[in-house]
C-alpha positions as CSV (number, residue, x, y, z in Angstrom):
1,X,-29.8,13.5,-49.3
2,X,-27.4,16.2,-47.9
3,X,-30.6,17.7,-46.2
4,X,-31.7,14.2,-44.6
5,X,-28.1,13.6,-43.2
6,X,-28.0,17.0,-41.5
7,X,-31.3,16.6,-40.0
8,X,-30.5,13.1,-38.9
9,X,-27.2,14.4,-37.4
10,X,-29.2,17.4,-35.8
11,X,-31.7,15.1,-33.8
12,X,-28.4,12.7,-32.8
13,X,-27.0,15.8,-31.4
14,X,-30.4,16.9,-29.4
15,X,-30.5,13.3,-28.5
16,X,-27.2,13.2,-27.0
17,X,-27.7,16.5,-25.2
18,X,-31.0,15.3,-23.9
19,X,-29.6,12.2,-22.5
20,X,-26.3,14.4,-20.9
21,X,-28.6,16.6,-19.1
22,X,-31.7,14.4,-17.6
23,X,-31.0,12.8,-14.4
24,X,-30.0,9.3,-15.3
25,X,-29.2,6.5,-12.4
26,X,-26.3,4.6,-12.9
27,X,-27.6,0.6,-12.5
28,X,-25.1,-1.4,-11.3
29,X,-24.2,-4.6,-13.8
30,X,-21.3,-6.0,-11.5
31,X,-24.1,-7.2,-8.8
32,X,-24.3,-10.9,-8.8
33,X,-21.2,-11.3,-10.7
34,X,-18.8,-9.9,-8.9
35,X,-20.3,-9.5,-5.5
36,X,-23.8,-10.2,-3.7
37,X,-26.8,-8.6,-5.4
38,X,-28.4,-9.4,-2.0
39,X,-28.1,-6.5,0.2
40,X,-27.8,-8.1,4.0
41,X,-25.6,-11.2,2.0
42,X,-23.4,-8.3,0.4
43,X,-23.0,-6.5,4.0
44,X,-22.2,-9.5,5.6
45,X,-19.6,-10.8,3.1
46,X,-17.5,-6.8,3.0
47,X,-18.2,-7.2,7.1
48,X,-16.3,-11.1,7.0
49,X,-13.6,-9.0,4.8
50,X,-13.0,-6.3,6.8
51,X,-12.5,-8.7,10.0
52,X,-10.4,-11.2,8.3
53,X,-8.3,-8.4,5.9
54,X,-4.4,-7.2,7.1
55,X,-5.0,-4.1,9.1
56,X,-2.4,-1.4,9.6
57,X,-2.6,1.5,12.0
58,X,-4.9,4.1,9.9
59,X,-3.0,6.9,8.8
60,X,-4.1,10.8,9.5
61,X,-3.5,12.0,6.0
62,X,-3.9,9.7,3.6
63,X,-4.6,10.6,0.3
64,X,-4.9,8.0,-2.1
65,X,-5.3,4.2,-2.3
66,X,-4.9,1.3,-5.0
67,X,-7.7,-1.2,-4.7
68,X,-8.4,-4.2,-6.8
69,X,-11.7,-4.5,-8.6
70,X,-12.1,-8.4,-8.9
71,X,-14.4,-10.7,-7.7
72,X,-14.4,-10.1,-3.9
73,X,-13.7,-13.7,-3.3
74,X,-10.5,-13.5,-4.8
75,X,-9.5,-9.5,-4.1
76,X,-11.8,-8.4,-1.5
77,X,-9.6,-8.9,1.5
78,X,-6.6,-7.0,-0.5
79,X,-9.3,-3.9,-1.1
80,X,-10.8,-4.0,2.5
81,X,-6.7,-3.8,3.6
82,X,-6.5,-0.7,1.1
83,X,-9.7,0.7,3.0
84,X,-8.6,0.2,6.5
85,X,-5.6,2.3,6.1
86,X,-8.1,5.1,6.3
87,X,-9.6,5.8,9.4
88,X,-13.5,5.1,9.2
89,X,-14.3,9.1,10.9
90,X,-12.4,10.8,8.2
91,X,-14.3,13.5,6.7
92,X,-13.6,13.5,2.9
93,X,-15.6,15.8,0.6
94,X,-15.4,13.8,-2.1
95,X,-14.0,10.5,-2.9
96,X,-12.8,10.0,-6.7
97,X,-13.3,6.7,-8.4
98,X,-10.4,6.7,-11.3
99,X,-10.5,3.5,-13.2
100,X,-8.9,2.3,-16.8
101,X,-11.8,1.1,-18.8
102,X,-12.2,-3.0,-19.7
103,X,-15.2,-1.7,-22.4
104,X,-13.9,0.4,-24.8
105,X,-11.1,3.1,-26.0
106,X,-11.2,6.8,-26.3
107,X,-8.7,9.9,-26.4
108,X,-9.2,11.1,-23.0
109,X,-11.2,10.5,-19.8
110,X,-15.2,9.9,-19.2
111,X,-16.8,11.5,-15.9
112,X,-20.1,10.3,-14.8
113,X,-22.5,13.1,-14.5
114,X,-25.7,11.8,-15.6
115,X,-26.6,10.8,-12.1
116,X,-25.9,9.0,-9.1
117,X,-24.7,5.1,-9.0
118,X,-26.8,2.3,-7.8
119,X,-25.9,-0.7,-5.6
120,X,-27.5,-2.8,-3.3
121,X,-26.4,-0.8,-0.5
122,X,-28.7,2.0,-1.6
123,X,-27.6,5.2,-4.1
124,X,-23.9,6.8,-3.7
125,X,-24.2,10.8,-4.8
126,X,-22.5,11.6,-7.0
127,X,-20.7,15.2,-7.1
128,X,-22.5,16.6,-10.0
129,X,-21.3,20.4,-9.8
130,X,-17.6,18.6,-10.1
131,X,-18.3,16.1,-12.6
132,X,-20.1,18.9,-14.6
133,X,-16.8,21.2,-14.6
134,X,-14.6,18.8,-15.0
135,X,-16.5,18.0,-18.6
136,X,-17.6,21.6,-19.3
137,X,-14.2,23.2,-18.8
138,X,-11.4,20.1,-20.0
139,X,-11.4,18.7,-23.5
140,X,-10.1,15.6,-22.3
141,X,-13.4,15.1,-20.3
142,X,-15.5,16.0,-22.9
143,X,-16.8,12.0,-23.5
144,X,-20.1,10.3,-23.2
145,X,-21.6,8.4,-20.1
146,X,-21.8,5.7,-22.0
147,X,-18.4,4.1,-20.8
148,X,-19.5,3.7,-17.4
149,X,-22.6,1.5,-18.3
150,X,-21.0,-1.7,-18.3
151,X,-17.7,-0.8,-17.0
152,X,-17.0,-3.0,-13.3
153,X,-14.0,-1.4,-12.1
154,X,-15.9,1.8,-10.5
155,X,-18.6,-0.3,-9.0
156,X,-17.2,-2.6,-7.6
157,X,-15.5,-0.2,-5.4
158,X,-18.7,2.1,-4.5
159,X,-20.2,-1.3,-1.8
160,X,-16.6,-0.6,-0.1
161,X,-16.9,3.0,0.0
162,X,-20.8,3.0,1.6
163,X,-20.2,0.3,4.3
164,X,-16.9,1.5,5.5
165,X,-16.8,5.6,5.1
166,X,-19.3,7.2,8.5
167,X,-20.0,10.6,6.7
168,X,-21.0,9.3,3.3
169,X,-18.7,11.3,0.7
170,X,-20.1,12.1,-2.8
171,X,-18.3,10.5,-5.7
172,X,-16.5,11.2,-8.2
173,X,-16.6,7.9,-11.1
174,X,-13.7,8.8,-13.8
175,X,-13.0,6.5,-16.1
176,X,-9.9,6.6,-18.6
177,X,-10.1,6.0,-22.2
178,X,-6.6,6.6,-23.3
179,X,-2.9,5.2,-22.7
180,X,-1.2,8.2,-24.3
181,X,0.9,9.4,-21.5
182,X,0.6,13.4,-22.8
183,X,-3.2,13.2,-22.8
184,X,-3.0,11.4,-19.2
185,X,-0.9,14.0,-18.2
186,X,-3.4,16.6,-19.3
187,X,-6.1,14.5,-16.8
188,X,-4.2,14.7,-14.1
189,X,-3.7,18.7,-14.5
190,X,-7.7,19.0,-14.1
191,X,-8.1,16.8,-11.7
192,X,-5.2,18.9,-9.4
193,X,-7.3,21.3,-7.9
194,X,-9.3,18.5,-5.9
195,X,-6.3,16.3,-5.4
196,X,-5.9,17.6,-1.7
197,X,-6.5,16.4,1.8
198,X,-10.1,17.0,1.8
199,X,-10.8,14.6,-1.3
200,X,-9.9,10.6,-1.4
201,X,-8.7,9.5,-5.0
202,X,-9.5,5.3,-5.9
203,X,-7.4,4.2,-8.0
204,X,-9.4,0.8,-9.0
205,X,-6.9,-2.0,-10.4
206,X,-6.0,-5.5,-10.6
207,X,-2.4,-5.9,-11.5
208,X,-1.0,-9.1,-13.1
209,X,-3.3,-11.2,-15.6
210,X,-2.9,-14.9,-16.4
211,X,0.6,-15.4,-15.6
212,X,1.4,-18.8,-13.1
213,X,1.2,-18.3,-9.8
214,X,5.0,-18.0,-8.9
215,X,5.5,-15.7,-11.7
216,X,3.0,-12.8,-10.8
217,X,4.6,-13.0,-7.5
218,X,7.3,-11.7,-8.9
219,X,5.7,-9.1,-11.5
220,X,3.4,-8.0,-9.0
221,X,6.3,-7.2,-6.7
222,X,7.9,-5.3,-9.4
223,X,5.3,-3.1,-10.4
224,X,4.2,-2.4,-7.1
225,X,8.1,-1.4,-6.1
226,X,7.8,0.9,-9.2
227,X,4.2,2.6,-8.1
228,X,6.1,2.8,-4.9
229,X,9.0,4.7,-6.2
230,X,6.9,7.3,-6.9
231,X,8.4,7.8,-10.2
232,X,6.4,7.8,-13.2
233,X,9.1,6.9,-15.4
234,X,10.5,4.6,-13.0
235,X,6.9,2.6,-13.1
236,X,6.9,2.6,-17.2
237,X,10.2,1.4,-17.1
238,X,8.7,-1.9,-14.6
239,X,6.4,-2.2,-17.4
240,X,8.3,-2.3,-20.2
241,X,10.6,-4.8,-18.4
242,X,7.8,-7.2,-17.5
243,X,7.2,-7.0,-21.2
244,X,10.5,-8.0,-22.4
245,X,10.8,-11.0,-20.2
246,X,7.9,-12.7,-22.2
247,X,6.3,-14.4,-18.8
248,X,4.2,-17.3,-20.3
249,X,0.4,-16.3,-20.5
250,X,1.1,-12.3,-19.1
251,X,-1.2,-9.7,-21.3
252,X,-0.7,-7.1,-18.5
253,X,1.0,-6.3,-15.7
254,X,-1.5,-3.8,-14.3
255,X,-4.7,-3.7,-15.9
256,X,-5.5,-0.2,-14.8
257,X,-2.2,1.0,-15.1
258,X,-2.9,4.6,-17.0
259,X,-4.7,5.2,-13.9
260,X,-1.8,4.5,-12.1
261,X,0.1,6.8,-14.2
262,X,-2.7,9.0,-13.5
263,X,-1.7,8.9,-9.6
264,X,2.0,9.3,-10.2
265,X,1.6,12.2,-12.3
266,X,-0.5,13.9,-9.3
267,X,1.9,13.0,-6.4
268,X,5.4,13.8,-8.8
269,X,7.5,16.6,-7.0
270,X,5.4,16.6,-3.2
271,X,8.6,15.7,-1.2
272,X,5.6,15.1,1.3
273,X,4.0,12.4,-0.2
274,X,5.2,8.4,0.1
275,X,3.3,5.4,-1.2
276,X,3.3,1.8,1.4
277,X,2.4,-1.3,-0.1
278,X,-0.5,-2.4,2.4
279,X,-1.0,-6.0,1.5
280,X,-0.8,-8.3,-1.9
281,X,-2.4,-11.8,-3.0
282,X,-3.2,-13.3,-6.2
283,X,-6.5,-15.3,-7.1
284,X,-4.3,-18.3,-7.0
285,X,-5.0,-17.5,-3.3
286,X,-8.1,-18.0,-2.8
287,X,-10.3,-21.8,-2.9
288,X,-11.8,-20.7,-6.0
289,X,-8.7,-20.3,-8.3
290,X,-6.1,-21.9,-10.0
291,X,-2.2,-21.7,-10.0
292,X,-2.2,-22.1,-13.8
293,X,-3.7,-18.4,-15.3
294,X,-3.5,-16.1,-11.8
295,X,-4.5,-12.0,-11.3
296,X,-2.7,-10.4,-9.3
297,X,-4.1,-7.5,-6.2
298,X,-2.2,-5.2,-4.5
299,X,-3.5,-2.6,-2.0
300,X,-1.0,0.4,-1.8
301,X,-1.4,3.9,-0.3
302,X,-0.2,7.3,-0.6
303,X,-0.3,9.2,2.5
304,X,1.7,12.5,4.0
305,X,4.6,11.0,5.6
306,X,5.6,11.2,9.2
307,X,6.4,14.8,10.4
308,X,6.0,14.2,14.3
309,X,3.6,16.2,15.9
310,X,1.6,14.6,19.1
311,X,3.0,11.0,19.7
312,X,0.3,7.9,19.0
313,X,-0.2,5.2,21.8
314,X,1.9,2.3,22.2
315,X,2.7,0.0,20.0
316,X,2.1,-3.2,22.0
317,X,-1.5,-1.8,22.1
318,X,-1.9,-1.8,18.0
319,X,0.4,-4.9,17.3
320,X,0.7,-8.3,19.5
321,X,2.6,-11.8,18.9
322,X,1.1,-14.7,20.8
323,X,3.6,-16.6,22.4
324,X,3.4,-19.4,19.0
325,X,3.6,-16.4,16.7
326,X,6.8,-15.2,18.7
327,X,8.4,-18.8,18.5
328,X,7.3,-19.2,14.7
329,X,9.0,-15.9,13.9
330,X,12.4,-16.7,16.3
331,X,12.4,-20.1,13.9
332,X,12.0,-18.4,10.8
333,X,15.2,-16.5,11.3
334,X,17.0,-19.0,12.9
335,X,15.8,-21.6,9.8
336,X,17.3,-19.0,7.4
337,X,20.9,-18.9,9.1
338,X,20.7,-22.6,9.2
339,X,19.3,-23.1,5.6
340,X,21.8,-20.2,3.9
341,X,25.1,-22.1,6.2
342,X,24.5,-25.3,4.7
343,X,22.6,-25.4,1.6
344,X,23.6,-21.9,0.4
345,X,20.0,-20.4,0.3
346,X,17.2,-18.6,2.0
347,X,14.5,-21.1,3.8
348,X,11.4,-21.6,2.2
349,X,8.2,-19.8,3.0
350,X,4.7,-20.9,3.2
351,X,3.1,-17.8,2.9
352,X,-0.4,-19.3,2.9
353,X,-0.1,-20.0,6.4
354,X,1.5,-17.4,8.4
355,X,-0.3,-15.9,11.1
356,X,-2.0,-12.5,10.0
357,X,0.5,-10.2,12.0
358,X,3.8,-11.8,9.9
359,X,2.0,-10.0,7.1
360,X,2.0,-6.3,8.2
361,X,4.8,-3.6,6.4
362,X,6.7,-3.8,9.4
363,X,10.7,-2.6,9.8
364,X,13.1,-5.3,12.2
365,X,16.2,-5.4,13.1
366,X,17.4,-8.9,13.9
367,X,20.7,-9.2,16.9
368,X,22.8,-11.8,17.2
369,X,24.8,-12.6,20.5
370,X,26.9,-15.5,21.6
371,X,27.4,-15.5,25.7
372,X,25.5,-12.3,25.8
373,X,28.0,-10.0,23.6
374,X,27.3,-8.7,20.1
375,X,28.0,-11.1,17.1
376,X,25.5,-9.3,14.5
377,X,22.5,-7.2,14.2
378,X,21.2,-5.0,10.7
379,X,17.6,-4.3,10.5
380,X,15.0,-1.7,8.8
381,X,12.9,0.9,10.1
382,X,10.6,1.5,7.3
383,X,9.4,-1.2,5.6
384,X,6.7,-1.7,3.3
385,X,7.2,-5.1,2.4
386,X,6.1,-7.8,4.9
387,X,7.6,-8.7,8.5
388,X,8.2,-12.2,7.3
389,X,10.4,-11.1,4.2
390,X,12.0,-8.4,6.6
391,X,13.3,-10.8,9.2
392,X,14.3,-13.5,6.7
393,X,16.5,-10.4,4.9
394,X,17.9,-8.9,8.2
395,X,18.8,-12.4,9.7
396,X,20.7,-12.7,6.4
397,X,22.3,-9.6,7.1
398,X,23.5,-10.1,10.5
399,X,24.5,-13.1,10.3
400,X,26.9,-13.1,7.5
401,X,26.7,-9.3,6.1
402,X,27.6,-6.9,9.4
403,X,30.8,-4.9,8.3
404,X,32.1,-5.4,12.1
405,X,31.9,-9.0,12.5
406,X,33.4,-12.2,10.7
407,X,30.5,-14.2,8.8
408,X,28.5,-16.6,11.3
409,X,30.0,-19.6,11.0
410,X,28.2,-23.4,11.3
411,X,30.3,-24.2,14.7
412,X,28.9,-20.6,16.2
413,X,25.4,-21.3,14.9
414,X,24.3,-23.7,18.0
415,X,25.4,-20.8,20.8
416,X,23.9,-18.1,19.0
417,X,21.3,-16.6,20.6
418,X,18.4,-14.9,18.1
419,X,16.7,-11.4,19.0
420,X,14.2,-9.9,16.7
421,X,13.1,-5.9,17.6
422,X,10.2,-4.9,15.6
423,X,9.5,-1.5,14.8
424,X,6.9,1.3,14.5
425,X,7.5,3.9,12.7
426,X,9.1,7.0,13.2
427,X,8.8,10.1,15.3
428,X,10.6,13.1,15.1
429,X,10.6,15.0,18.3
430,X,11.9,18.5,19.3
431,X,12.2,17.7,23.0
432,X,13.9,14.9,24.3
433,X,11.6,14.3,27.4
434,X,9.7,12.7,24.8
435,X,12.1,10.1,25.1
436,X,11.0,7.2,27.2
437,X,13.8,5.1,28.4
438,X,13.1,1.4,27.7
439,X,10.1,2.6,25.3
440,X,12.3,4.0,22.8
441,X,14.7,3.6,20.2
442,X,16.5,6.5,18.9
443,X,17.6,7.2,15.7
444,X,19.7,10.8,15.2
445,X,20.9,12.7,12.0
446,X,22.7,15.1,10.6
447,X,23.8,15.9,7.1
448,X,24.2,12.3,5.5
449,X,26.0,11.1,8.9
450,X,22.9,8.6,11.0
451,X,22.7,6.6,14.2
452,X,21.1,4.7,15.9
453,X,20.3,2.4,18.8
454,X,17.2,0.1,19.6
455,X,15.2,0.6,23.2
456,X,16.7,-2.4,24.9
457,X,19.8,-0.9,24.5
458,X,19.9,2.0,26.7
459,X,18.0,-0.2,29.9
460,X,20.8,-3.1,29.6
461,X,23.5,-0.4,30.2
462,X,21.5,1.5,32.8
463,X,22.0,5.0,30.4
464,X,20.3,8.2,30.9
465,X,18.6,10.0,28.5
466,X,21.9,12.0,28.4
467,X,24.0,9.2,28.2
468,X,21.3,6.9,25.4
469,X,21.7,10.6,23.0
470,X,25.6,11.0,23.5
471,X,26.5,7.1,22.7
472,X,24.3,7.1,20.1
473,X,25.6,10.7,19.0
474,X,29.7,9.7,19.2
475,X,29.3,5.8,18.7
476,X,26.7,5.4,15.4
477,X,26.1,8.4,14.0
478,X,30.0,9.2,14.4
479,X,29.3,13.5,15.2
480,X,31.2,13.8,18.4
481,X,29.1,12.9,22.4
482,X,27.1,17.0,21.8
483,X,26.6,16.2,18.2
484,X,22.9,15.0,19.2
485,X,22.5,18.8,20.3
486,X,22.4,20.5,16.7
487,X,20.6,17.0,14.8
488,X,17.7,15.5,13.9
489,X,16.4,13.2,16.9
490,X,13.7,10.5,15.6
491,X,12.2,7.9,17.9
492,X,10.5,4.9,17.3
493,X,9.1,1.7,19.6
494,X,10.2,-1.7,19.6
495,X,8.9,-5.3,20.7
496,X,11.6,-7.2,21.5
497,X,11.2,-10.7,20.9
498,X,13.6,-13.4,22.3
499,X,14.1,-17.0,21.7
500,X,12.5,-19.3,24.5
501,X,14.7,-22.8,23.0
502,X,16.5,-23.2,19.8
């Protein structure tokens, strides 16, 4: 009996060898289910989401994004949003496919290297010579192909990856097995040598399941403000809270979350790294779903931040309000003041039907005058939560919160005048004839003392370049009229927006 058990387990072993060494097409099993198994229907719907997604200006170095794997009816805008942060000509190597897997458990990570994967877009290669390290030389990769077969999460990313990308990277389909955070440590270690400006890394996730639909509005926020942080205890922590407030019907608040971990554990200590939110939804969205059991999808990036170098072209040529748009936004702040003076609370939002641009991670400051003199005006540069949720928080701000003004009161409200600046982001320059007078806002620092001043400013008063730096200098950033000369000089572009009636 001994003998027959040993020869048994000798041919299982030759069998398994066999089958990790033959060429061995991945066939996709998410066609028809989760997206078109036609090929011109399939092109044609990721075209219609591309088109109809939240775009944001593509950033030079990105190197990582967070992109939902559901049905593309309900998460498909929210991944093409991920996608579109990346410009289409960027020459990746490789792209790797990191998913959590939905099939079955095991103490470390499975890399496909049986083959290349299948959809009806035609094959994506796959980067054999990687995948074959990766498993030859890590223990914690040293699982079967097998938990790819009917695993979704990688596929339904690869129709994405073959429409948008022009130089057609190989792939990299990872899929993790484990939720012990040493042994997802230990993954990301391997992985480290290709985590690098030449390779994309997918992270493929959904986040909330089967909460209601204002609940995962909420959660979703949360974890995505941890993944954000860029702290991986930080993001634990989110998840553990979520936990403890026992949301009805919530089993998880980020189904692919030790791939998430995964990501945080790569970008930990790069001072150079930031993650944006890009764009959120939940299927309670979409015509198809409920509000009762929702998912939620949130597209986030990690990209090199902003170091300057050569200036991008205006911002009036990437983002645009149409003169309803202006007036909708100019309302929405006004509503707020109006809705927090009398009822004590922020104004409702429709999120549903705000006009695409509202949408975009976009930093605002929001003034307040009354005869044409200052009564209030807070903002933020950076933002990586919406344009809507900015302005309603800075007209909050100026209006009752500016440490050099009395709070807005109801008999002020009518002869207040509403001004809304939104922002790109920022530039740091080295030469201030970069500075464009009525183009540019200016933000200076130095040690933990900041200013700064918005680009109306400096053409209302008829300043200099001189004059913009030393009033911003002496008068915000508080370092004396030549402290400009020894700081940090930043500028950024604004669209200034102004009410046409209250």
């Amino acid at each position: 009996m001994r003998k027959v058990c040993c020869v048994l387990l000798s041919i299982f072993i030759v069998m398994e060898a066999f089958s990790q060494s033959k060429s061995s097409d991945r066939s996709p099993v998410a066609a028809g289910r989760f997206y078109s198994a036609n090929k011109e229907a399939l092109t044609g719907d990721i075209i219609q989401l591309f088109e109809s997604c939240i775009k944001t200006t593509p950033q030079p170095e990105v190197r990582a994004i967070i992109s939902p794997h559901a049905g593309y009816v309900y998460s498909g805008k929210i991944a093409a949003s991920a996608f579109s942060a990346i410009g289409r000509n960027r020459q990746f190597q490789n792209i790797f496919i990191i998913g959590s897997s939905h099939i079955m458990a095991f103490e470390g990570a499975s890399v496909y290297n049986s083959g290349d994967f299948v959809t009806p877009l035609g094959k994506a290669v796959v980067n054999r010579e990687i995948a074959d390290r990766l498993k030859n030389e890590n223990k914690v990769f040293d699982f079967p192909v097998n938990a790819h077969f009917q695993e979704h999460s990688i596929e339904v990313q690869v129709p994405f990856i073959q429409y948008y990308f022009n130089n057609n990277p190989c792939i990299v389909p990872i899929i993790i097995g484990t939720n012990n955070t040493g042994t997802i440590k230990k993954i990301a270690e391997a992985l480290r040598p290709w985590f690098n400006s030449e390779n994309l890394f997918i992270i493929s996730s959904d986040f909330s399941h089967y909460p209601e639909y204002e609940a995962a509005n909420v959660i979703d926020k949360a974890t995505a403000n941890g993944i954000v942080s860029g702290n991986p205890v930080t993001f634990l922590d989110v998840l553990k809270s979520n936990s403890r407030k026992n949301y009805p019907g919530l089993s998880t608040s980020m189904c692919g979350w030790t791939s998430g971990l995964l990501l945080l554990y790569l970008a930990e200590g790069d001072g150079n790294l930031e993650f944006r939110k890009i764009d959120y939804c939940n299927s309670g969205d979409s015509r198809y779903g409920g509000k009762e059991e929702v998912v939620g999808y949130n597209a986030i990036i990690l990209a090199e931040k902003n170091q300057g170098g050569e200036l991008s072209g205006r911002l009036t040529d990437e983002i645009s309000f149409t003169p309803k748009e202006k007036d909708e936004l100019m309302w929405l702040a006004r509503r707020n003041i109006k809705s927090l003076l009398y009822e004590k609370k922020r104004t409702t939002v429709d999120r549903k039907n705000l006009p695409a641009v509202f949408n975009q991670p976009l930093g605002a400051f929001v003034t307040l005058k009354i005869d044409g003199t200052l009564r209030g005006c807070i903002g933020r540069f950076i933002s990586s939560d919406p344009l809507w949720e900015v302005v309603i928080e800075s007209s909050q701000s100026s209006a009752f919160e500016d440490p050099r003004f009395s709070p807005l009161t109801k008999e002020e409200l009518p002869k207040t005048d509403i001004e809304i600046t939104v922002l790109g982001p920022l530039v740091k320059i080295d030469d201030i004839k970069d500075i464009e007078l009525g183009r540019h806002g200016i933000y200076i620092k130095k040690d933990y003392r900041s200013g700064t001043m918005l680009p109306q400013v400096a053409t209302e008063n008829g300043w200099s370049v001189e004059e913009f730096l030393g009033y911003t200098s002496r008068d915000k950033a508080g370092i004396g009229w030549n402290g400009w000369k020894n700081a940090d000089i930043y500028i950024y572009e604004g669209i200034v927006l102004e009410e046409t009636k209250k």
